[in-house]
PAVEXBA-508559 format. One record per residue: residue in one letter; x, y, z of N, C-alpha, C in turn. Coordinates in pm, 1 decimal, always signed. Each point is the difference from the previous one (the first is absolute). Layout:
BEGIN
(A (X Y Z) (X Y Z) (X Y Z))
...
//
This chain:
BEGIN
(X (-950.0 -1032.3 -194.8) (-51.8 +107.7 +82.0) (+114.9 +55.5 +82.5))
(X (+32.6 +116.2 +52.3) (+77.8 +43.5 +30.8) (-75.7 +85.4 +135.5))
(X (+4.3 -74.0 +94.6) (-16.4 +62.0 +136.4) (+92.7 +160.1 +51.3))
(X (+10.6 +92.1 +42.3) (+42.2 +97.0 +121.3) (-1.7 -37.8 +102.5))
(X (+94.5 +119.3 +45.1) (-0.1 -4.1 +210.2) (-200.9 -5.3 +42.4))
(X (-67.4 +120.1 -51.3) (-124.1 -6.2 +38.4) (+30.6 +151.1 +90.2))
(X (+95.1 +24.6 -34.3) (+28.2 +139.1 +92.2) (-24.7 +98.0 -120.0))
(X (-87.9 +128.5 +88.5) (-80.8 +119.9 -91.6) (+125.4 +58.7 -77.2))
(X (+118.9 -15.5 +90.9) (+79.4 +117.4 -29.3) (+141.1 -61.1 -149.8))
(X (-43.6 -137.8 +22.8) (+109.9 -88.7 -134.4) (-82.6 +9.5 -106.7))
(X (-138.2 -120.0 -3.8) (-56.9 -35.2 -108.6) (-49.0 +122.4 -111.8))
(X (-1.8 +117.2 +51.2) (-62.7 +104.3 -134.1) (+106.3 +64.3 -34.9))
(X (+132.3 -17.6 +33.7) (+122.9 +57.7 -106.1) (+3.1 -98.7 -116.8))
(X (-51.3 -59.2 -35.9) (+25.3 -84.6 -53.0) (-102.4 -57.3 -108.4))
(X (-10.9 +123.4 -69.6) (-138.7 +45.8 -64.1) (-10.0 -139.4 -143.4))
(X (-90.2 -61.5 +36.1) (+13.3 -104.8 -84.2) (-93.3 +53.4 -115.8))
(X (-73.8 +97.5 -23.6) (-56.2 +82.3 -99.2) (+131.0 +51.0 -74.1))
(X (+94.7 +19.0 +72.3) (+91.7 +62.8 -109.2) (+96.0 -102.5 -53.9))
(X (+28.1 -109.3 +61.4) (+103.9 -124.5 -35.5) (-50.2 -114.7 -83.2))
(X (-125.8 -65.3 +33.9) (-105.5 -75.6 -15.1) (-109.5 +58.0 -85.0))
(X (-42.8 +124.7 -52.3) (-86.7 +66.8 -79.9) (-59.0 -92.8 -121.8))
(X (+107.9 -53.3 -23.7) (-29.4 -108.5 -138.2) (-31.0 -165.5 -1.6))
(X (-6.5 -13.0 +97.9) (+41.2 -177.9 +36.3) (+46.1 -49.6 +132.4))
(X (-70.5 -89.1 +32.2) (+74.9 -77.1 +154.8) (+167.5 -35.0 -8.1))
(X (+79.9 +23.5 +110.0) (+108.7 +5.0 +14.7) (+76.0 -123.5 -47.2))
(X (+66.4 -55.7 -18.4) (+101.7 -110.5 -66.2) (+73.2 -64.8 +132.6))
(X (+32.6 -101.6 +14.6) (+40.5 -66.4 +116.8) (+121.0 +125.7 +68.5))
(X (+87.2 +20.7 -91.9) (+121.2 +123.9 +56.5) (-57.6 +115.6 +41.6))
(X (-87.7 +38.3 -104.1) (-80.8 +150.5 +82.5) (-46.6 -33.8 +103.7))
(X (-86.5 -82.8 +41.1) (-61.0 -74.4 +115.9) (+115.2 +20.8 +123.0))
(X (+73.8 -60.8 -0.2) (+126.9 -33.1 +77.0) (+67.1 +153.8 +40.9))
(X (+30.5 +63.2 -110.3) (+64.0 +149.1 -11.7) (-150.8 +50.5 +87.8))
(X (-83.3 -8.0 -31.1) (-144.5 +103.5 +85.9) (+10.2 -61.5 +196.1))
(X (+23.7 -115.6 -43.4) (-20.9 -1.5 +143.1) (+72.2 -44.0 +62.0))
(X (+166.7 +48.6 -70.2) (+136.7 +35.6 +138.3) (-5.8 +140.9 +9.6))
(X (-38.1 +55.2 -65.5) (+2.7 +182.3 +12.2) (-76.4 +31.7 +65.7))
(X (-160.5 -55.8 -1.5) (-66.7 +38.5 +94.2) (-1.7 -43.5 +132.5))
(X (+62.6 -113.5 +34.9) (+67.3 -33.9 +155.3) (+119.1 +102.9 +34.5))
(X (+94.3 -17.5 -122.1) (+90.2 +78.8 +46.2) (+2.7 +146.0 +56.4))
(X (-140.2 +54.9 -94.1) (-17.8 +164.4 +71.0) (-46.3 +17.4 +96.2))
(X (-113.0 -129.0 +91.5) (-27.2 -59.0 +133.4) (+125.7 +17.2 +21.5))
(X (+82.1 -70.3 +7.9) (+114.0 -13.3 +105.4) (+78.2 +121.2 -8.8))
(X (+42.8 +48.4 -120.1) (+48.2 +153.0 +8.0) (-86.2 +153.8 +108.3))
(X (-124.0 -44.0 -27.4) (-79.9 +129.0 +62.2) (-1.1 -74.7 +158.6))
(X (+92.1 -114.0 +53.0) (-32.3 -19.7 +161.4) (-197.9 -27.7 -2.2))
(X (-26.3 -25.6 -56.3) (-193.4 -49.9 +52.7) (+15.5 -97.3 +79.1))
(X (-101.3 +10.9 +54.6) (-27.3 -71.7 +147.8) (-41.3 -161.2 -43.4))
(X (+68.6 -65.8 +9.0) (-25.0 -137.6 -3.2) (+95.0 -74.2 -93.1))
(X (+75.2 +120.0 -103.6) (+73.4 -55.2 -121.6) (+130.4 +7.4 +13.7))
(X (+72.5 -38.5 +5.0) (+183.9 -23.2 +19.6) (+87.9 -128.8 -67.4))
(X (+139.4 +7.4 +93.3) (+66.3 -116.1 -71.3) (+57.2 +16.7 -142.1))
(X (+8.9 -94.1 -63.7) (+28.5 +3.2 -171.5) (-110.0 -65.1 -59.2))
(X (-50.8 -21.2 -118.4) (-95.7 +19.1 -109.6) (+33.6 -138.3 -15.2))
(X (-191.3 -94.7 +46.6) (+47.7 -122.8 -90.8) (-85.8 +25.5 -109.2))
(X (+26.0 -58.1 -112.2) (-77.9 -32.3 -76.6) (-29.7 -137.4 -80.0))
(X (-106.8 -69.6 +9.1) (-56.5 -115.2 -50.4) (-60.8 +18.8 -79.5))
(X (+14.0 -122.2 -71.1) (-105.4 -3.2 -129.8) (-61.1 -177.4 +17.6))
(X (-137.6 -9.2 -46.3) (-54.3 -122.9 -31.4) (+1.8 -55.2 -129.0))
(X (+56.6 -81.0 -30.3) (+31.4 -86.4 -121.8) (-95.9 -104.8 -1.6))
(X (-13.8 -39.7 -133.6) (-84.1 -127.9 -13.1) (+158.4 -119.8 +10.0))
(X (-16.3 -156.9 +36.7) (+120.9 -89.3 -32.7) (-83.0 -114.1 +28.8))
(X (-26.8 -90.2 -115.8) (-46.2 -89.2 -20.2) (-141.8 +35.0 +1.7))
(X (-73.6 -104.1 +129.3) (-186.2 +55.5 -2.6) (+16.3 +131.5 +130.6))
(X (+131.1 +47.9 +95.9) (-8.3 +20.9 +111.9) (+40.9 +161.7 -50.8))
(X (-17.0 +91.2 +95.0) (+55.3 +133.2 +14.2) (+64.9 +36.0 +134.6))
(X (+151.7 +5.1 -74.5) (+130.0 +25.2 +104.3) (+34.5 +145.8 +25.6))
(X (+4.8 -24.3 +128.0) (+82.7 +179.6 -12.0) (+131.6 +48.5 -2.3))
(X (+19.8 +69.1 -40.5) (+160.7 +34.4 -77.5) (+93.4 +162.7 +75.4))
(X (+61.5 -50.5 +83.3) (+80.9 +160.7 -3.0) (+70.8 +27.3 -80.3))
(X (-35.2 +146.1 -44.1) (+76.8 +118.1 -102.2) (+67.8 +40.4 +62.3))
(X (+131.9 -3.3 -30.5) (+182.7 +62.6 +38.2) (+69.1 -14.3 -110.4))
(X (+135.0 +70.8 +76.6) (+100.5 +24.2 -27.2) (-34.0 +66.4 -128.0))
(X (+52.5 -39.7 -140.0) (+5.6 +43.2 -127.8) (-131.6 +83.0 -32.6))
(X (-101.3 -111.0 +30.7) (-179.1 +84.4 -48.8) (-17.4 +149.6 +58.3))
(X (+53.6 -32.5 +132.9) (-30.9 +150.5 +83.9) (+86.7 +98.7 -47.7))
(X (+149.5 -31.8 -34.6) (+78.8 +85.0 +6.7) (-16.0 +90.7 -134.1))
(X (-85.5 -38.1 -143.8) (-59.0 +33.7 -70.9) (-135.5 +96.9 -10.3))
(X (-53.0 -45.9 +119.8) (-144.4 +86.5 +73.1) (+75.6 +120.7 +53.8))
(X (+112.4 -41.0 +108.3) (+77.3 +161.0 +43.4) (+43.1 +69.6 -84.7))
(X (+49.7 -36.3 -97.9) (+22.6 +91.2 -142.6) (-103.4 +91.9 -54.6))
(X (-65.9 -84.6 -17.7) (-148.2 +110.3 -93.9) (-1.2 +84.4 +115.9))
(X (-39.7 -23.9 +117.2) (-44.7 +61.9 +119.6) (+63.7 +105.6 +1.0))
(X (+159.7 +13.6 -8.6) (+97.3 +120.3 +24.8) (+0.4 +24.0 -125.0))
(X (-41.2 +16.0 -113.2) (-28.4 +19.6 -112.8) (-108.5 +75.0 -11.9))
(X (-130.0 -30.2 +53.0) (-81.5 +63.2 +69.2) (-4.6 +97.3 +49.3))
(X (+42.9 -11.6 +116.1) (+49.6 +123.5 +82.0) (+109.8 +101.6 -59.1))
(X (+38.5 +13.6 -36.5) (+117.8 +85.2 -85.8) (-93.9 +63.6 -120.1))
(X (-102.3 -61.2 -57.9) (-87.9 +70.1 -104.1) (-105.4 +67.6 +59.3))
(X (-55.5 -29.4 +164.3) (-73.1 +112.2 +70.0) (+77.2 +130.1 +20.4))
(X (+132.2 -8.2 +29.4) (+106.0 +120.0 +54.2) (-23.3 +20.8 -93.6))
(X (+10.5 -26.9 -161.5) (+21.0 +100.6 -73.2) (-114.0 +118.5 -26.9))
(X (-136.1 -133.0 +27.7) (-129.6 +88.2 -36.1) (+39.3 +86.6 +131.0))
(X (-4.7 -31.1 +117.2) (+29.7 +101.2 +135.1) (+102.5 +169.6 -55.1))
(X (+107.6 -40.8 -67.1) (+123.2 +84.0 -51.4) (-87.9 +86.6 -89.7))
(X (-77.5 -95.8 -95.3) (-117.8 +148.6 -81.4) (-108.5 +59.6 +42.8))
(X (-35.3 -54.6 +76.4) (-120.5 +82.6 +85.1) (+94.7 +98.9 +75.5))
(X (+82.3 +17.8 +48.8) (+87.7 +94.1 +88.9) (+42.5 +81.0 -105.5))
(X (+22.1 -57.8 -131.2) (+72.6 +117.5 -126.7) (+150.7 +1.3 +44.5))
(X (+53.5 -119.2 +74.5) (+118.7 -25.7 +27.5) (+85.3 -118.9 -85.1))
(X (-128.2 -25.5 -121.6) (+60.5 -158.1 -81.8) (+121.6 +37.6 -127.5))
(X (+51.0 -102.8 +34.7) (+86.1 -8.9 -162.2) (-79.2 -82.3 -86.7))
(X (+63.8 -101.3 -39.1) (-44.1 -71.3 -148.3) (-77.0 -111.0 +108.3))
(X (-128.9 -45.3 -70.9) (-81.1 -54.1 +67.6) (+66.9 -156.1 -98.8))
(X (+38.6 -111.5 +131.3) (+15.7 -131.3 -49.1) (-128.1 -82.3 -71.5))
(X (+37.9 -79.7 -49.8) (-103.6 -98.0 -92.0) (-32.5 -91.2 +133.3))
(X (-163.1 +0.7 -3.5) (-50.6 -52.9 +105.7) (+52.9 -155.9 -8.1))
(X (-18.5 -97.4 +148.0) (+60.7 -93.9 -21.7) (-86.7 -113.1 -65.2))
(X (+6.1 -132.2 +18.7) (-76.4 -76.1 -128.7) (-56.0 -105.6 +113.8))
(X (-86.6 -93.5 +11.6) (-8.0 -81.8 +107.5) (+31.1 -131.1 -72.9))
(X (+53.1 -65.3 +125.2) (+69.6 -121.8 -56.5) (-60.0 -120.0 -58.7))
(X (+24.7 -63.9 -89.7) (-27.5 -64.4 -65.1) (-61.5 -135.9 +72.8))
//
């Protein structure tokens, strides 16, 4: 399951009808959904959300369920798609204005 901030103004960019349309998310999509959607909390300044982005995950290990922080390498893979992301809105932005060149190949989500 992949929790949000719970803030109006993060959780609906993040149109899981359009990402998720076919199937529940995969542990990485999971992870990728919900540093982006903290992160656009903390980007848009919302009231209660700041700092840097943790992200946890619950694992099964043995009969018990541990919790795990996601860094370094995992995230720095999530910021990729993300600015990958963003660079394929400018472009849709660049054709709606009738200001686009060659529209890039959308990006892929991580594996």
């Amino acid at each position: 399951m992949c929790l949000g901030t719970g803030k109006s103004n993060a959780d609906p960019f993040l149109r899981w009808s359009v990402f998720f349309d076919e199937r529940e998310p995969n542990l990485n999509e999971a992870v990728l959904a919900a540093y982006w959607t903290v992160k656009v909390g903390i980007d848009l300044k919302s009231l209660g959300v700041g700092f840097d982005v943790d992200v946890f995950v619950l694992e099964a290990k043995d009969k018990n369920s541990v919790t795990r922080l996601v860094r370094g390498a995992e995230l720095a893979e999530a910021s990729g798609f993300i600015n990958e992301a963003e660079e394929a809105w400018r472009a849709i932005r660049d054709r709606m204005r009738g200001t686009a060149g060659e529209i890039a190949e959308p990006p892929t989500m991580p594996a």
